[in-house]
C-alpha positions as CSV (number, residue, x, y, z in Angstrom):
1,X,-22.2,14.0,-55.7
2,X,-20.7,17.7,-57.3
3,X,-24.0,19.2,-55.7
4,X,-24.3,17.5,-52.5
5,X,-23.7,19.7,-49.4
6,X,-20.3,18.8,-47.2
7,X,-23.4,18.2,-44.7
8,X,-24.7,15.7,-46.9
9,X,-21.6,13.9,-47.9
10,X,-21.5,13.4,-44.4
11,X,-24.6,12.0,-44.0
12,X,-24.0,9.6,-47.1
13,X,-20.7,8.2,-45.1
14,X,-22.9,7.5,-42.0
15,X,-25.9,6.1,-43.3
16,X,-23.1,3.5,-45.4
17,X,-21.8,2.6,-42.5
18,X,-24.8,0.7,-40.7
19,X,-27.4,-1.3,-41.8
20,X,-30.2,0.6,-42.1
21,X,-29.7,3.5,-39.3
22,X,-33.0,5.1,-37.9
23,X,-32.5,8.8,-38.4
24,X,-31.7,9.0,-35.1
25,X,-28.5,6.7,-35.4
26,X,-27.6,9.4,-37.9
27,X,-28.5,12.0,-36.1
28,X,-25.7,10.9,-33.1
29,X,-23.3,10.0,-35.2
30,X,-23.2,13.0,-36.7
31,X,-23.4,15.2,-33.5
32,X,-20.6,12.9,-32.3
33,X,-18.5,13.8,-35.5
34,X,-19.7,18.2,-35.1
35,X,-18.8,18.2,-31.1
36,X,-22.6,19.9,-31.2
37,X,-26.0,19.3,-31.6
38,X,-27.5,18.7,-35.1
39,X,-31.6,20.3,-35.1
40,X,-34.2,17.6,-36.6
41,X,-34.8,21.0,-38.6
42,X,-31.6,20.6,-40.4
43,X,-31.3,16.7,-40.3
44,X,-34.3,15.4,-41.7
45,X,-34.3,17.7,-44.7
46,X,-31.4,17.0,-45.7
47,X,-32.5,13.0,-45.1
48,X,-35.1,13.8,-47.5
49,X,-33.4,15.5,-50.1
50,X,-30.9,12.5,-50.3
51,X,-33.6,10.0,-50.9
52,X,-35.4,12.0,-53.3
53,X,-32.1,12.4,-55.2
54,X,-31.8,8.7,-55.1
55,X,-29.4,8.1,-53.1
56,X,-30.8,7.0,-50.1
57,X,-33.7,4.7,-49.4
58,X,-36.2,6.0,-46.9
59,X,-38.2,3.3,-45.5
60,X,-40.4,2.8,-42.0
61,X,-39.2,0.9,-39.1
62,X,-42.0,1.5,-37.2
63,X,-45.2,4.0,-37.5
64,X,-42.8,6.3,-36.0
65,X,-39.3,5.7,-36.9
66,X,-37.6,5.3,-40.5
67,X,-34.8,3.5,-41.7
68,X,-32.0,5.2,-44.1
69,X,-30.3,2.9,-46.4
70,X,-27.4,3.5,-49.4
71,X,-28.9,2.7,-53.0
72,X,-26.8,1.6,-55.7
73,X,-26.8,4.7,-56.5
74,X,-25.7,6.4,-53.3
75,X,-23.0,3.3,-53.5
76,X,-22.0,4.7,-56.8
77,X,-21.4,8.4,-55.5
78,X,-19.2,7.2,-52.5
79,X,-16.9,5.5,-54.3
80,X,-16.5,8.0,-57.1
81,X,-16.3,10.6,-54.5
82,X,-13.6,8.5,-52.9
83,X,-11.8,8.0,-56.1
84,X,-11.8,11.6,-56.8
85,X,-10.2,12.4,-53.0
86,X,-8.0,9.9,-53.5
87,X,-6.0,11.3,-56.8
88,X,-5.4,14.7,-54.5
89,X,-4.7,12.9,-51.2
90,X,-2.6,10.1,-50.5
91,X,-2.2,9.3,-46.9
């Protein structure tokens, strides 16, 4: 998770928070978090990168849409990654 982008932390949250989000689920709910417009250009990349990392699962909704979905692994990397905020921040 020490190599993931802020952008893709971010992405991680989203994706864990649905069932299986079509990337562009993930797409608004990030724009909704920015206040701004997020460019396929930088979106899907960054999609990609998460599910070749293991992270993610990328699968096919339809010929034209794909799901996103937290592996184990991804599971893994939030919770550390919320243990680790959580010995600096208690709110």
């Amino acid at each position: 998770m020490d190599d993931l982008t802020a952008f893709e932390r971010d992405l991680l949250y989203v994706i864990a928070s649905f069932d299986k989000p079509s990337g562009q689920t993930v797409k608004s709910e990030v724009q909704e978090y920015y206040g701004g417009d997020v460019n396929a250009g930088r979106l899907y990349p960054n999609l990609d990168t998460l599910a070749e990392g293991g992270l993610v699962e990328k699968g096919q909704l339809d010929r034209r849409t794909n799901y996103y979905a937290l592996t184990e692994s991804g599971e893994d990397a939030l919770r550390e990654r919320r243990e680790w905020e959580n010995q600096y921040v208690d709110l």
